[in-house]
C-alpha positions as CSV (number, residue, x, y, z in Angstrom):
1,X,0.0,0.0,0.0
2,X,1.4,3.8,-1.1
3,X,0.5,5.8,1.2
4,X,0.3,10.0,-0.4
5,X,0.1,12.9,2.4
6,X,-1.0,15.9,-0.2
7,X,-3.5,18.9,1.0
8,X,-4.2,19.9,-2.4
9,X,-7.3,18.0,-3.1
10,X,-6.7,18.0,-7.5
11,X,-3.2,16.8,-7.3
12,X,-4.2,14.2,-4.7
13,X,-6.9,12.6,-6.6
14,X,-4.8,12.6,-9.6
15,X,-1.9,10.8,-8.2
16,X,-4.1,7.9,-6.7
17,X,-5.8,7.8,-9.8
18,X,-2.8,7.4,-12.1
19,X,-0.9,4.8,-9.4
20,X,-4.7,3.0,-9.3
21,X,-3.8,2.9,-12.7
22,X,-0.4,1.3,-12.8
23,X,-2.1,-1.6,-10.6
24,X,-0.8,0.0,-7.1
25,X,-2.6,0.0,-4.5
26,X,-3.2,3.5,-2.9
27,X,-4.8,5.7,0.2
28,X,-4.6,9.4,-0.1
29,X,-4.2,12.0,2.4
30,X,-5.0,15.8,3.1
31,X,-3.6,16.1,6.9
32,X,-0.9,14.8,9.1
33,X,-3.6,13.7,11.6
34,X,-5.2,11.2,9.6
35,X,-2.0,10.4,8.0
36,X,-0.8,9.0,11.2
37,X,-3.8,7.2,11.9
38,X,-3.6,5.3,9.1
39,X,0.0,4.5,9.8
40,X,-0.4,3.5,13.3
41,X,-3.1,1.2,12.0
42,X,-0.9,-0.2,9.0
43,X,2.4,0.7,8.0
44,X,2.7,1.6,3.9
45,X,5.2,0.4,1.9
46,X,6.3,3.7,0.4
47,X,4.9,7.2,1.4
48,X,4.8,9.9,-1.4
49,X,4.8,13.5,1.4
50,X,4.5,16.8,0.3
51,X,6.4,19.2,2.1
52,X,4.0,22.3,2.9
53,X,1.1,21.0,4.6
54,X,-1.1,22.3,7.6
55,X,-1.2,21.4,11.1
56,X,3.1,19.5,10.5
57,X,5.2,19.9,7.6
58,X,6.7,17.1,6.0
59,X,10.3,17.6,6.4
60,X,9.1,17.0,10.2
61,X,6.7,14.0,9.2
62,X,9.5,12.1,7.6
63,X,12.0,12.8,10.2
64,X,9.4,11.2,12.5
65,X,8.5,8.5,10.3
66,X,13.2,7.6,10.2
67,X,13.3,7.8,14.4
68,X,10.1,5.0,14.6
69,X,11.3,1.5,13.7
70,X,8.3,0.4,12.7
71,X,8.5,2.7,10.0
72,X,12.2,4.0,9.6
73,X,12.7,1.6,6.6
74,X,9.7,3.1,4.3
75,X,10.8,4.4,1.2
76,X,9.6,8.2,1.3
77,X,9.3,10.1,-2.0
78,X,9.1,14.4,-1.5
79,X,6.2,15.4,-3.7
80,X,7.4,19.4,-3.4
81,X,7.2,23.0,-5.4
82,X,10.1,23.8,-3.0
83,X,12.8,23.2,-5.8
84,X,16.0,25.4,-4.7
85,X,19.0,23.1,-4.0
86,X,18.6,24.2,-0.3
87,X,15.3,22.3,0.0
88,X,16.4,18.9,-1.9
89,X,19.6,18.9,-0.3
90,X,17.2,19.1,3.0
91,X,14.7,16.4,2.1
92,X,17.4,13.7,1.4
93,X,19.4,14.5,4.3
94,X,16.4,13.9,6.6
95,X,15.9,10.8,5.0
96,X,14.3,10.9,1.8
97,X,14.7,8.4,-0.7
98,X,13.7,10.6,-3.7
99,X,12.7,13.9,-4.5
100,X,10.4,15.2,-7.2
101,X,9.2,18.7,-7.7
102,X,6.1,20.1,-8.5
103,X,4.6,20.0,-11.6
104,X,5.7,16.7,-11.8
105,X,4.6,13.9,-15.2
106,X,2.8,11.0,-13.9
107,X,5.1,8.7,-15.9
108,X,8.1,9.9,-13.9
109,X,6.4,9.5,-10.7
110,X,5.5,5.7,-11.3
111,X,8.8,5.2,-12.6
112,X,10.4,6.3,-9.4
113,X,8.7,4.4,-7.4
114,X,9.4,1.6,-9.4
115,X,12.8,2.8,-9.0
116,X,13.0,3.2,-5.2
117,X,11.1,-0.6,-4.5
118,X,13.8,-2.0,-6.3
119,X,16.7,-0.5,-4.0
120,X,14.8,-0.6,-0.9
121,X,13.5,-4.3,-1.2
122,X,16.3,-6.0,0.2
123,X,16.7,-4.1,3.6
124,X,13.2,-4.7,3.7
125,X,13.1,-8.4,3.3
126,X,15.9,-8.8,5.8
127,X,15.9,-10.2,9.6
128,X,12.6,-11.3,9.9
129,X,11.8,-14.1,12.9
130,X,9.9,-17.2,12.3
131,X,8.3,-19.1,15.1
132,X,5.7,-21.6,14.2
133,X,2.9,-20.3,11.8
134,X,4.0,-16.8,12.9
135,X,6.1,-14.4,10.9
136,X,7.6,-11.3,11.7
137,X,9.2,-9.2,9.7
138,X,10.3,-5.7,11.0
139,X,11.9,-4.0,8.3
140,X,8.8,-4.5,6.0
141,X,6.6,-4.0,9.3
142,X,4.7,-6.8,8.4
143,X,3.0,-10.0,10.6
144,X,1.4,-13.5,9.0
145,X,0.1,-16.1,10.9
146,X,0.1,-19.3,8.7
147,X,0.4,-16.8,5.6
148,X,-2.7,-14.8,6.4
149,X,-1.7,-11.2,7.0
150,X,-2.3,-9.6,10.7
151,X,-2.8,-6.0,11.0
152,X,-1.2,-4.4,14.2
153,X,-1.1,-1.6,15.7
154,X,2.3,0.4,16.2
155,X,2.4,-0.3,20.0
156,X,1.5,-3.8,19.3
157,X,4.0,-4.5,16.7
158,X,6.6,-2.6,18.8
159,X,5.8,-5.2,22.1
160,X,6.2,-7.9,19.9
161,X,9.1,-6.7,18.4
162,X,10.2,-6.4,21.8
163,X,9.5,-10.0,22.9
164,X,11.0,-11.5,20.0
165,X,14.6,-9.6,20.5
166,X,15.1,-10.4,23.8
167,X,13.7,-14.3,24.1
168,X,14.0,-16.1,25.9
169,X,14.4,-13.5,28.6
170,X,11.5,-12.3,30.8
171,X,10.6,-9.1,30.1
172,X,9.3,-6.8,33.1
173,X,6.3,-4.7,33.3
174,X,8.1,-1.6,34.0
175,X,11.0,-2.2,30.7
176,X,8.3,-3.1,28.3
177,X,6.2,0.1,29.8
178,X,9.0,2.5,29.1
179,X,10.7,0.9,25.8
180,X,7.0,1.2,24.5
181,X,5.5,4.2,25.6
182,X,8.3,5.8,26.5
183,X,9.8,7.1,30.2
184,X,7.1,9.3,32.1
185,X,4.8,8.6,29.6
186,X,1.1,8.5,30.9
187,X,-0.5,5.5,30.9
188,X,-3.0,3.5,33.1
189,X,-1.9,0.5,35.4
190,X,-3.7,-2.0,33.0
191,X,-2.5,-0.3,29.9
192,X,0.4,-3.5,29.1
193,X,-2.7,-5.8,29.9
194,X,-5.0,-4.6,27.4
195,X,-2.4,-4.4,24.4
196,X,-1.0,-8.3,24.9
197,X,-4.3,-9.3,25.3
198,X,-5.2,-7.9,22.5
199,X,-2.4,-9.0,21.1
200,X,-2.3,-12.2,21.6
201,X,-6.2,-12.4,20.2
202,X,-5.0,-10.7,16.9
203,X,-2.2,-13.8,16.7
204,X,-4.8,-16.1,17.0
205,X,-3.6,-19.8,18.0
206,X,0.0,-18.5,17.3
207,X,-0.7,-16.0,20.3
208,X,0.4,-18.9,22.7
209,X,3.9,-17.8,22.1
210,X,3.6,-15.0,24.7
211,X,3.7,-16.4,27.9
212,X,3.1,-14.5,30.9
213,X,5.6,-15.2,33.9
214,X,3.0,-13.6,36.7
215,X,4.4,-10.9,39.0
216,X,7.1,-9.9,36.9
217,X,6.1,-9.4,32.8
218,X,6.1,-11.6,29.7
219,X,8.2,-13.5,27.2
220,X,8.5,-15.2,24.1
221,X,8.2,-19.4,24.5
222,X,9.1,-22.0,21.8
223,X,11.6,-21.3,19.5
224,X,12.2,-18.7,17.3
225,X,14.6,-18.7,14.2
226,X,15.7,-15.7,11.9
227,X,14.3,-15.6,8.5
228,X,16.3,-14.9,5.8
């Protein structure tokens, strides 16, 4: 999925049309906000982000999207009419993986993308872990359970991330609280509960491979290789 953040409702719809087009599947966006509620629900595997939008601009959007490692290995593209050498120079040193200015030919567009999947693929395929049925692959922030696909949240993904680095050691409440949701973050006393159980329901059968050790947290059982 190609995930576009563009406030400018013509060029939006054109872009999603033309990738629609090209047999890509692709979600459009006018505001950050939304934006990162679709990302927190699934990440995309390449975000096209203007850079002049309202309520964050997108040099700040991809810098967040690098420091999250759910998402620091998505290809971004910068859809801009910022063109000076200042701004590009900008972009890529933030992280960009392309940079396109505005007006921009659809044709070019497709073919970088096409251009940036290639290069990105293989650090995007690497160190997955495979335990059972279940597959999880970081980089590509992606989960299957007997080859279905499971959709996770970004705390959910990042607990179970989490769990599978550090098996077979016991994970305590208080280290998965703050690695997760960060140190002083607010949170209630059952908010760990509530995300491995749901969790673990999301996982289905394969959700047996988080065990809980009561009193002091939870850990991945059974064991787990690294995929290829």
């Amino acid at each position: 999925m190609i995930y576009l953040l563009e406030d400018d409702d013509s060029i939006r719809k054109l872009v999603i049309y033309a990738l629609e087009s090209q047999g890509y599947s692709a979600t459009g966006f006018e505001t950050p906000g939304i934006f990162w509620e679709a990302v927190n629900r699934q990440s995309p595997e390449l975000v096209l982000l203007d850079i002049m939008l309202p309520e964050q601009d997108g040099i700040s959007i991809l810098k967040s999207l690098r420091a999250e490692p759910s998402t620091a290995h998505v290809p971004v593209i910068m859809l801009t009419a910022r063109d000076t050498e200042y701004d590009r120079v900008e972009g890529l040193d933030a992280g960009a993986d392309d940079y396109l200015t505005k007006p921009f030919g659809m044709m070019e567009l497709t073919a970088r993308i096409r251009a940036v999947l290639r290069r990105t693929e293989p650090a995007r395929d690497a160190g997955g872990y495979v335990l059972g049925a279940l597959q999880v692959s970081p980089a590509r922030h992606e989960v299957t359970v007997a080859g279905a696909p499971v959709h996770l949240t970004q705390k959910e993904f990042a607990l179970l991330q989490l769990l599978l680095e550090n098996r077979p050691q016991v994970m305590t409440r208080e280290v998965l609280l703050d690695r997760v949701w960060g140190l002083g973050a607010e949170r209630e006393n059952r908010t760990l509960d509530v995300h491995i159980r749901t969790l673990r329901s999301k996982l289905g059968t394969a959700g047996e491979v988080i065990e809980t050790v009561r009193g002091i947290g939870y850990r991945i059982g059974g064991e787990v290789r690294r995929g290829k």
